[in-house]
Every structure is written in C-alpha cells, then in structure tokens.
C-alpha positions, 0 to 999 in steps of 0.5 A: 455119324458112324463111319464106315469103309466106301471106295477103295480110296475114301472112307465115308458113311457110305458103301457104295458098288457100282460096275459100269455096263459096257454099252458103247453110247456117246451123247453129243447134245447134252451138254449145248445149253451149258455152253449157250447160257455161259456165253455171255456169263463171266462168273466162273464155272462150278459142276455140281455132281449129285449123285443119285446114290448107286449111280456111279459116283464112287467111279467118278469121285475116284478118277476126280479125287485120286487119279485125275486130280493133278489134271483138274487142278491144271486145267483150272478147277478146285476140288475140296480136300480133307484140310478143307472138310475135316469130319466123317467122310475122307479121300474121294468121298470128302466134298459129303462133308461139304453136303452135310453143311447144307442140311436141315435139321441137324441133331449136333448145332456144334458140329453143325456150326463148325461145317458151315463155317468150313463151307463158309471158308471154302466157298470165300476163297475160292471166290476171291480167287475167281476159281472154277469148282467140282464137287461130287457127292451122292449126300446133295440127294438126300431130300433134307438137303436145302437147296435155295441154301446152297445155291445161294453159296454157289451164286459167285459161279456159273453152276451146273448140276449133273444127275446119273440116271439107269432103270429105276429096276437096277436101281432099287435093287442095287440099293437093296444090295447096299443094304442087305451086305452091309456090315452096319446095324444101322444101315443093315437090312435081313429082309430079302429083296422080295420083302424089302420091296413092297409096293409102298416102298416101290410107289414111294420111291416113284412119289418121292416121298421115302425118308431118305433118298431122291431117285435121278427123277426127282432129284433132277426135278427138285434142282430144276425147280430151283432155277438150276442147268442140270444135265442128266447123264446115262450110267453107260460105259461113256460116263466118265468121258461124258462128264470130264470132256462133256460137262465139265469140258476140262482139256487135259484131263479128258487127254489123260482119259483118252491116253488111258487104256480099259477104263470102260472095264474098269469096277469101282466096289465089285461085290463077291458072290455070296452063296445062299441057303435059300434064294427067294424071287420077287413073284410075277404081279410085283414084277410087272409092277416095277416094270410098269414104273421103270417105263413111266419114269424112263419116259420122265428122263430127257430123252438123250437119256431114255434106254425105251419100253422095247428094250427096258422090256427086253432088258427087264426079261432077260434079268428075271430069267438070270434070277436077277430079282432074286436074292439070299433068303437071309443076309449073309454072315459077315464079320464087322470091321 
C-alpha cells in the first residue's frame, strides 16, 4: 500500500478535503429508532461511521481522534490507536487499518493475517471489558469490504451505522478534485472533469457498479440489507454535533463542542485555487443528466435528509453559472513529496 499525506493530523492512503457549507439545519428525529431498539439491549454500543469518501470524515476523525479524545474516552467509548492498528494509515485516520482486516481479496496473506489478528485483539479486549466503540473510517465503503465478516466481529455491541450524504453532483465532483490534485500516480487522474466524467462512469456510480467506492445510497443500502441501524446524516454545518450529541449521544464531549467557538467555520484540507491555461466545462446534455440523477438519488435518501428538486435545481444552477462544473484543461504541475 502507498502512503500518502491526509489530514492535517494523520497520514494515510487517502487525501481527502472537505469544507462544511454553513447551512444552519438541525435533525431532531433521526437518531429515535436508535434510542427504541437499545432500550431493552444491554450489550454495549458501538457507532460505526462509514464514510462515504468526500463526506466529511477527515472533519469528524479530527475532532474524534485528536481534539475530542480525551472527552470520548471519559465519557466511556474506545477509540483504536496506532499501537492497536500498526500499518499504512496513522493518527486520525488509524481505525482504516481496522477496515482493511475486513476485505476480500487481499494480494499480501501475511499482512493480511497480521490485520486480522489486530482486529482479533481489539475487538477481544474490549469485549471482555464490556466498552462502548467509535470507529470511523471512509475504507468501511469500499464495495470488497465483507460485510456479514464484521458484523459478526461487532456482534458483542449494540452497532449502529452512520452514512453522510450531500448531492450526488458535489460529490462526484469533489472526487474528481481528489483525483485530478493528487500528487500519486496511482491515484492521479490528467482527464479534466468533463472527461472524466462520462456517462458510464456517472450511471455506474448511480448503479453501484464502479470498481471501487459506494456513494451514500448504496452504501446505507448494502448496511441495511445486512440487518444494520444505520442513520444517515446531511453534510451540513450541524454535522459534528449531529453525530457527537445525536447519534453517539456522548455528554461531555457534546459540552465541549457547545463550549467550542466557530467550529461551523472550521475547514478540514481546504485546497488553494490553482490557475489554469485552459478551463473546459461539462456541456448542457451532461449537465441535465447529472442533475436528473442527483434528484433521483436524493429522493432515495430518507427524507430528514433530502435538500429536494426545487432547491437541488436551484442549487444546481447557481454552480453551472460560477463555473462550478468546470475544471483546469489539464492537472497542475505539482511537486511530489
């Protein structure tokens, strides 16, 4: 696995940028059938943030792993370490050790043997310990994790799965941004957004049948059909206390966050601007397209969660006149670390 440079925190195989919107929403009901089914269920909980990738999660593992960690574990969760999860990913962005024990198909049996017995441990300990856990890391997305394989690891808990969801059109192309200002070769993309994104690749993303990666629909749909809670939440301003006070409903830590000035302003990764020689834009019939299947997917959402056609349309046309859908005509030149 090559290593790269993620948040500003942790080193991992992924880059990931994200800035929150400053949209001031706050959901009050998803979290209730959480709090019905562990009612009579003394197995303690465990919350389980998926991702997907560019949604945020750098943010959230950030505020987890470094500045609210001391708040978590006082208020009773474990969180994995770099002792626990020796490998590729480290700091904030550790717990994707923990995913990659959890995937088909491995090339390295060794290295592959040498997660699972991480995993082993970990899980082992903090059973016989009866903790509560948080674990977060966009690596859960990827479509060779083996799902039935860690839900029979987390079965001493009480699970809960978290899926972030935004538009299916600022998704892809943030993805595309992750890609195109990569410093990687293997993960570097030159084609600009309008190449990039053909109609295959757009249609395959909505079918679920790309190589690599699970949009927030299928994501939450492949959890569910595995018999898992999952709440999925808006990549809005209120993210961080949705999840902290909401889902994982840990008291001090959520005291902290209120006691914390800005942290809606707050940006995880924020890329420079980068000038380009040529700029070239996604054309009219491509655009109506990505439209059409952003509306179709935000209506598969549950419905706490939808932003809705009026104002996805709105939205939509406000970024096609900023150039929004456009990109460089050719990837910048950048220096590799």
């Amino acid at each position: 696995f090559m290593v790269s440079v993620g948040a500003k925190f942790g080193v991992c195989i992924f880059v990931i940028g994200v800035t929150v919107p400053l949209v001031l929403v706050a959901h009050g009901t998803p979290f209730a059938q959480w709090t019905i089914s562990a009612a009579g269920d003394d197995r303690p909980r465990a919350v389980l943030h998926v991702g997907p990738l560019k949604c945020a999660s750098s943010f959230l593992q950030t505020w987890m792993h470094i500045k609210l960690r001391d708040d978590m574990e006082n208020d009773g969760f474990a969180l994995p370490s770099d002792a626990d999860f020796p490998g590729p990913c480290h700091g904030d962005k550790v717990t994707a050790n923990l995913a990659l024990s959890f995937m088909d198909g491995q090339a390295d049996e060794e290295i592959s043997m040498m997660w699972w017995s991480n995993a082993t441990q970990f899980f082992n300990r903090y059973r016989r310990e009866q903790k509560s856990l948080v674990l977060s890391s966009e690596v859960f997305s990827k479509r060779t994790l083996n799902v039935q394989l860690l839900q029979s690891s987390l079965a001493p808990w009480n699970t809960h799965v978290v899926v972030v969801y935004r538009p299916f059109y600022d998704w892809v192309v943030s993805l595309h941004n992750a890609g195109f200002f990569s410093r990687l070769p293997w993960r570097h993309t030159s084609q600009p957004l309008t190449e990039w994104l053909t109609l295959d690749r757009m249609y395959g993303f909505m079918s679920d049948s790309d190589d690599r990666f699970l949009f927030s629909v299928g994501l939450r749909n492949k959890f569910l059909a595995n018999g898992f809670n999952v709440t999925v939440l808006a990549l809005i301003s209120s993210l961080i206390f949705d999840f902290f006070c909401g889902v994982v409903g840990a008291s001090r830590t959520c005291q902290h966050l209120r006691g914390t000035p800005n942290i809606t302003k707050q940006k995880q990764n924020a890329r420079k601007t980068v000038p380009c020689r040529v700029t070239l834009c996604m054309l009219p019939d491509k655009l109506d397209r990505l439209l059409n299947l952003s509306v179709q997917l935000d209506g598969a959402m549950p419905v706490e969660v939808q932003r809705g056609e009026s104002l996805l349309h709105e939205d939509f046309g406000e970024k096609v006149r900023s150039k929004y859908f456009c990109s460089c005509g050719e990837a910048p030149v950048t220096k590799r670390r």
